[in-house]
MDAnalysis code that builds the backbone (N, CA, C; Angstrom):
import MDAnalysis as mda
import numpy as np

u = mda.Universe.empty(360, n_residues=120, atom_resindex=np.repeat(np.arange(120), 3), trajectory=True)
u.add_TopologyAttr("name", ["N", "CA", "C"] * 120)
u.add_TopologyAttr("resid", np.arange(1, 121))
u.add_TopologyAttr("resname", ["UNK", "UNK", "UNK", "UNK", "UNK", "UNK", "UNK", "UNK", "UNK", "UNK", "UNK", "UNK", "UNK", "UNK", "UNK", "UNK", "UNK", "UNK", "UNK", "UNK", "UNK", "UNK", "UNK", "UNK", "UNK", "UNK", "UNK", "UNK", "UNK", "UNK", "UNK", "UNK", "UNK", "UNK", "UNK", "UNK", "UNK", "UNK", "UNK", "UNK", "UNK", "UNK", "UNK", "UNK", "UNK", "UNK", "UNK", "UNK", "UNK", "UNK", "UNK", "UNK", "UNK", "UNK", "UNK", "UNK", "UNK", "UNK", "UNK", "UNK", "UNK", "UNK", "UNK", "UNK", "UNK", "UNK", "UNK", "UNK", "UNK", "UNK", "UNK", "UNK", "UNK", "UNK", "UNK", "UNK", "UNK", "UNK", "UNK", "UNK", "UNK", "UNK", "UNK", "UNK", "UNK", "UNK", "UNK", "UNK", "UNK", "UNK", "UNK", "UNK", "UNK", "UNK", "UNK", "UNK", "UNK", "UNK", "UNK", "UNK", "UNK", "UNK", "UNK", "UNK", "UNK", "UNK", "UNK", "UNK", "UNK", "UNK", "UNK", "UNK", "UNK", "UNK", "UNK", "UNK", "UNK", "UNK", "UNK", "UNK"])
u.atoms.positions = np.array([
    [114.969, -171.879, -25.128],
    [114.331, -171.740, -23.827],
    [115.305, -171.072, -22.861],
    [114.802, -170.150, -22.057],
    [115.409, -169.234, -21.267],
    [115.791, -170.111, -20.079],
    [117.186, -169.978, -19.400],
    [117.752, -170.546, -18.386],
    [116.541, -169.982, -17.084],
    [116.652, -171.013, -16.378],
    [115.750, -170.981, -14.892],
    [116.578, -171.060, -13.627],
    [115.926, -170.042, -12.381],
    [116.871, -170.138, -11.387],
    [115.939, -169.954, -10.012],
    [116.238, -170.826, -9.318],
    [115.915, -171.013, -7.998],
    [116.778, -169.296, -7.006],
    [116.252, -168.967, -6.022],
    [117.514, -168.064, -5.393],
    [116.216, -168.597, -3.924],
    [117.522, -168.426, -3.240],
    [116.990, -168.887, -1.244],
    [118.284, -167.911, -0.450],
    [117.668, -166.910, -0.051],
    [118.211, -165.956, 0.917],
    [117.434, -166.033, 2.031],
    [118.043, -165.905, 3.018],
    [116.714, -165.304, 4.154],
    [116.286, -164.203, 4.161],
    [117.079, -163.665, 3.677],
    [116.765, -161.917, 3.765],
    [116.010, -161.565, 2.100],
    [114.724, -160.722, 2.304],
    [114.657, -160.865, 1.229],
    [114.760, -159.688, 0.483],
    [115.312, -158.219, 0.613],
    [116.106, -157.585, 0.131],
    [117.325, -158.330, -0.899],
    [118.282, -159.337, -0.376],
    [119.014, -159.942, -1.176],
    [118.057, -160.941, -2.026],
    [116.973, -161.719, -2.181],
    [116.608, -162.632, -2.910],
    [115.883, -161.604, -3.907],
    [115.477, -160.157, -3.722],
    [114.761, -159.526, -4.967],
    [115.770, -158.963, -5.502],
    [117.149, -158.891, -5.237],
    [117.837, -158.044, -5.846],
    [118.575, -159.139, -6.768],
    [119.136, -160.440, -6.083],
    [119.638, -161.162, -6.793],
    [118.737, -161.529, -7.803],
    [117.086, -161.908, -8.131],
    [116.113, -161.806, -8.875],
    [116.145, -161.113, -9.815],
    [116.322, -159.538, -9.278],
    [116.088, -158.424, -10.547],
    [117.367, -158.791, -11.291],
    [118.676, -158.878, -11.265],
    [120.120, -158.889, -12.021],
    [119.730, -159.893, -12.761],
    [119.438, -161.385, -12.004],
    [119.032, -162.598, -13.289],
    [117.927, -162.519, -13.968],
    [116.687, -161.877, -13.441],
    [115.856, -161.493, -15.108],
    [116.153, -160.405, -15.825],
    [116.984, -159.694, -15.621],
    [117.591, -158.524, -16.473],
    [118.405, -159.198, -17.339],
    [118.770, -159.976, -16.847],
    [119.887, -160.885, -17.891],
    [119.233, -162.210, -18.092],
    [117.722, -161.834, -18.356],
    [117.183, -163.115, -19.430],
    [117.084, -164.642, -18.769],
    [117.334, -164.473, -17.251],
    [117.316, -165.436, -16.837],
    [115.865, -165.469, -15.946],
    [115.195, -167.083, -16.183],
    [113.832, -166.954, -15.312],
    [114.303, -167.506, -13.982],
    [113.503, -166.436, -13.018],
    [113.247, -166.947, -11.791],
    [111.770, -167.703, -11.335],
    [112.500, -169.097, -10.874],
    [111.247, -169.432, -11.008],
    [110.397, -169.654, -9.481],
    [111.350, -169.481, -8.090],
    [110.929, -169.031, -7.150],
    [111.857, -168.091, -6.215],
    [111.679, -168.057, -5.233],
    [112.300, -167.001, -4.393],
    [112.044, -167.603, -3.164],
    [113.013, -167.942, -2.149],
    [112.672, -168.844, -0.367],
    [113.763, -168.300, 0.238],
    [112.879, -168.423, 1.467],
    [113.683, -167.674, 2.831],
    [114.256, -168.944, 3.556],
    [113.849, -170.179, 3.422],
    [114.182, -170.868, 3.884],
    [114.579, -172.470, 3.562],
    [115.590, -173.290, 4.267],
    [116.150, -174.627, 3.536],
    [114.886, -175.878, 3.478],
    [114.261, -175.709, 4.094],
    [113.147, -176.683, 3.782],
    [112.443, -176.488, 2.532],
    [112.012, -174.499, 2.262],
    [111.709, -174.276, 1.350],
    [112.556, -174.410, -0.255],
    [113.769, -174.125, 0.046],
    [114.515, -174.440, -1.055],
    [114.405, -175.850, -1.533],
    [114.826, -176.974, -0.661],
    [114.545, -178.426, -1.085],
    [112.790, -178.859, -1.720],
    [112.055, -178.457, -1.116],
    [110.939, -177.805, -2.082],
    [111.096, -177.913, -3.494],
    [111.628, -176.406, -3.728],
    [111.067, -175.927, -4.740],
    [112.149, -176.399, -5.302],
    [113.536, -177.001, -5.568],
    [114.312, -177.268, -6.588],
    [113.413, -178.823, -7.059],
    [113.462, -179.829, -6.109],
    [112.640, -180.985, -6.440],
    [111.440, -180.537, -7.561],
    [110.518, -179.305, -6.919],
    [109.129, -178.709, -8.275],
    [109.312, -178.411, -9.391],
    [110.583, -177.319, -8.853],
    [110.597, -176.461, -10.084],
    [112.056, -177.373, -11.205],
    [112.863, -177.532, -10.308],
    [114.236, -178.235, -11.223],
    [115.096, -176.833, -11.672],
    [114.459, -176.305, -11.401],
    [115.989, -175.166, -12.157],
    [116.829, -175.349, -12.638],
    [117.896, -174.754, -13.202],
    [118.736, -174.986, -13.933],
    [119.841, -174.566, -13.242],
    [119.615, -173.667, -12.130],
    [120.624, -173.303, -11.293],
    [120.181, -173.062, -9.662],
    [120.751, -172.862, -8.990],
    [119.680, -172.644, -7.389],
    [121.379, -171.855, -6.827],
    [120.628, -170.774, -6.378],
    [121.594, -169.814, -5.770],
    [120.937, -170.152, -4.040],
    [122.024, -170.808, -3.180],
    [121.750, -171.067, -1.689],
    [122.649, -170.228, -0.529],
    [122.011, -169.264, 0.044],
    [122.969, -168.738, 0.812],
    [122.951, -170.297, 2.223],
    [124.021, -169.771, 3.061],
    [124.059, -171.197, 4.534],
    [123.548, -170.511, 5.514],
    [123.112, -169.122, 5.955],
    [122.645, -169.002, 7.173],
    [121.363, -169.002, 6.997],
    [120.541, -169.774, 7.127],
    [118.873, -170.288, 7.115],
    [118.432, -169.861, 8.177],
    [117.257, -169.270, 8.332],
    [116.578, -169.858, 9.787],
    [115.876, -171.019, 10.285],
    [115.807, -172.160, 9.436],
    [115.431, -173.341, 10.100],
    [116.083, -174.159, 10.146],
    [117.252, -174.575, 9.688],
    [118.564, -174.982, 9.160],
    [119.693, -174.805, 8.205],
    [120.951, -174.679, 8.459],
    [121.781, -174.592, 7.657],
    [122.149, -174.551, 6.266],
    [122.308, -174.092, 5.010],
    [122.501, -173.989, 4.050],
    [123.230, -175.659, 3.461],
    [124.125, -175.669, 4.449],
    [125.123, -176.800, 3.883],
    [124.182, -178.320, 3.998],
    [123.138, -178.506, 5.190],
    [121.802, -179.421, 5.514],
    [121.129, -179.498, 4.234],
    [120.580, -177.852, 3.617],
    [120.380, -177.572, 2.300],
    [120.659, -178.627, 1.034],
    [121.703, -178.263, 1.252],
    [122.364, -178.245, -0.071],
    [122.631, -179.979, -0.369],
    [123.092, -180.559, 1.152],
    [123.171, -182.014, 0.840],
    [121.566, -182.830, 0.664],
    [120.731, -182.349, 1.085],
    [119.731, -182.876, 0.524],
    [118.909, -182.449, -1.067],
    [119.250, -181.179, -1.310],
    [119.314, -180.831, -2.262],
    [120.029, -182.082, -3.544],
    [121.346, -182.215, -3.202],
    [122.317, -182.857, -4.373],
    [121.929, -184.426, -4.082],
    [121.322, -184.751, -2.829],
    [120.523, -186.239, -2.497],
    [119.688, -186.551, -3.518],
    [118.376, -185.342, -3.526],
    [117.682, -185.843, -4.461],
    [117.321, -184.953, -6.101],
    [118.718, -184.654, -6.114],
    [118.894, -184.057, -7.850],
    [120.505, -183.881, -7.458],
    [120.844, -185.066, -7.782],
    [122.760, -184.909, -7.754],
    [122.805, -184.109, -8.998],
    [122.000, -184.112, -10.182],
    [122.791, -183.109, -11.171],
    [122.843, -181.768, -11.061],
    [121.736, -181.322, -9.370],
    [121.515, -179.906, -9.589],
    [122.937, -178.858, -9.853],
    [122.724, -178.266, -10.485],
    [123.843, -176.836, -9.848],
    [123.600, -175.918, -8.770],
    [124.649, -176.357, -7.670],
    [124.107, -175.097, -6.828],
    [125.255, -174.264, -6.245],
    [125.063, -172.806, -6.583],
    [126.021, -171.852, -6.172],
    [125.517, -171.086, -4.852],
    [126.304, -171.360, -3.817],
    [126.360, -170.674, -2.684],
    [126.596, -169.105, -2.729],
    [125.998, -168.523, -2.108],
    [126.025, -167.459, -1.977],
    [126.023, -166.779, -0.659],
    [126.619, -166.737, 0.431],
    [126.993, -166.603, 1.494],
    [127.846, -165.215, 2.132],
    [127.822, -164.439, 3.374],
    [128.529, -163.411, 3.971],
    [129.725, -164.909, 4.767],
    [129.333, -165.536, 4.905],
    [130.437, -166.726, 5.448],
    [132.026, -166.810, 4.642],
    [132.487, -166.299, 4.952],
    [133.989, -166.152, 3.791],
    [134.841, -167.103, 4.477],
    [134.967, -167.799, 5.501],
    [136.055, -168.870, 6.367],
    [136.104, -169.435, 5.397],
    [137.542, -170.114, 4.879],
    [138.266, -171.221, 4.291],
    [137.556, -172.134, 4.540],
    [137.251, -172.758, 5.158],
    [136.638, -174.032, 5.668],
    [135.333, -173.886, 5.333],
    [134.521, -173.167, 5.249],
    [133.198, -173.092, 5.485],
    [133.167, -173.199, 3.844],
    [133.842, -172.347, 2.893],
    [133.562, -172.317, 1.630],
    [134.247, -174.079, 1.172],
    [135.012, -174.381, 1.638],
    [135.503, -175.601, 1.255],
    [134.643, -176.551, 1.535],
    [133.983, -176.615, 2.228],
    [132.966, -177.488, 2.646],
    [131.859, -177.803, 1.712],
    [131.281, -176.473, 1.341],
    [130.257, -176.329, 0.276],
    [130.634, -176.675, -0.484],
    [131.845, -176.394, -1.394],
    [132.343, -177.359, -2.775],
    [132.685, -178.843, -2.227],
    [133.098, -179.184, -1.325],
    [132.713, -180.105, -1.325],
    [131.628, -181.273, -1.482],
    [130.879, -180.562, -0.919],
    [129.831, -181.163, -0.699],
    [128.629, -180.961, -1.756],
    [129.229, -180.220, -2.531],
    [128.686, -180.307, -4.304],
    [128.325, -178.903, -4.916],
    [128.760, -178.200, -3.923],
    [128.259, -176.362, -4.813],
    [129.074, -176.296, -5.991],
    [128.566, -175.528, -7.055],
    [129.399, -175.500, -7.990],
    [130.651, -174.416, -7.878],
    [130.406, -172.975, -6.742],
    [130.772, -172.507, -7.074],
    [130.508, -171.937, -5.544],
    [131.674, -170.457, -4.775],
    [130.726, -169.980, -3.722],
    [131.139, -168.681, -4.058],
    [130.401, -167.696, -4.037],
    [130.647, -166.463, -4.056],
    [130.138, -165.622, -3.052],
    [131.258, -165.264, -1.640],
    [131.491, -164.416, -0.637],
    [130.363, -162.983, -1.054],
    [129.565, -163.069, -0.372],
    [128.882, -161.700, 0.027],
    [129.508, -160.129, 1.330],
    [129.418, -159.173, 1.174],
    [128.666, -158.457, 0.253],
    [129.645, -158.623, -1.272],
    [128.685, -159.153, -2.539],
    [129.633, -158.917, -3.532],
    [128.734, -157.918, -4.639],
    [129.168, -157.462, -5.597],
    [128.647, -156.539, -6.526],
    [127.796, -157.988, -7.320],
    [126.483, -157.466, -7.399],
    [125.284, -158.172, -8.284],
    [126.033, -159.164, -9.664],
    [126.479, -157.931, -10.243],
    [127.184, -158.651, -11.464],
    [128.212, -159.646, -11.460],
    [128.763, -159.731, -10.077],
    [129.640, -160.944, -9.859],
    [128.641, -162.561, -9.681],
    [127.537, -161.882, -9.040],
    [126.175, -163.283, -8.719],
    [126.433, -163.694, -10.497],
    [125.588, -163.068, -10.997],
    [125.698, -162.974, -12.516],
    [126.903, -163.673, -13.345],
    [128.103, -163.398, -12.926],
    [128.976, -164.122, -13.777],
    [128.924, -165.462, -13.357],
    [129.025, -165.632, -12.084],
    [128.751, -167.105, -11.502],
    [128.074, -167.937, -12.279],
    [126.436, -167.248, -12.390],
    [125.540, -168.084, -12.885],
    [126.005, -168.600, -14.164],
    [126.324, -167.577, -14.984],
    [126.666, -168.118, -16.222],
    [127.687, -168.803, -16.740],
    [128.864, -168.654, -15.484],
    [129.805, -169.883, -16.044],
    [128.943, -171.239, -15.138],
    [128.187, -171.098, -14.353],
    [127.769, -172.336, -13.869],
    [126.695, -173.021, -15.357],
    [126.296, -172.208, -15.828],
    [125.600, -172.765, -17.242],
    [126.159, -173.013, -18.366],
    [127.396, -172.468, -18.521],
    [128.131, -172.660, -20.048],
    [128.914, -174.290, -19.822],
])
């Protein structure tokens, strides 16, 4: 069974592009959200196997996200994906349970390696 992936950008130029790289590489997407209410949503529906969360939301914060996210699926994996590069800001997110954060603008195939060491 093919790995599954949540992606939540606001922008959605970045959520079809990060989309196209992970089903090119065999990975299902199983939704696409602009927003953190919507993400907590759809990981609870769908469960993914991975959930790519950028932090600047328009209805709230990524990091709001993400802790309710790991509230109600502590096993999720979730890799941040963020233009936010501050020390602190990325430290926060691993803290607070990302698996991983990878600084935007980055080359597609770096999203990509993420995912897959977040799955191996």
């Amino acid at each position: 069974m093919a790995a599954t992936a949540l992606v939540c950008d606001d922008a959605a130029f970045a959520r079809d592009l990060i989309a196209d790289v992970l089903e090119g590489a065999g990975i299902s997407v199983v939704a696409q959200v602009g927003t953190a209410e919507a993400v907590v949503t759809a990981a609870a529906r769908f469960t993914p196997d991975v959930i790519l969360l950028d932090l600047v939301l328009p209805d709230r914060s990524g990091l709001e996200a993400l802790d309710a996210i790991r509230q109600a699926r502590p096993e999720a994996c979730v890799i941040v994906c963020t233009a936010l590069g501050e020390r602190g800001v990325t430290a926060e997110a691993l803290r607070r349970g990302a698996r991983e954060v990878v600084v935007k603008p980055v080359p597609p195939v770096r999203v990509l390696e993420a995912v897959r060491r977040a799955l191996a």
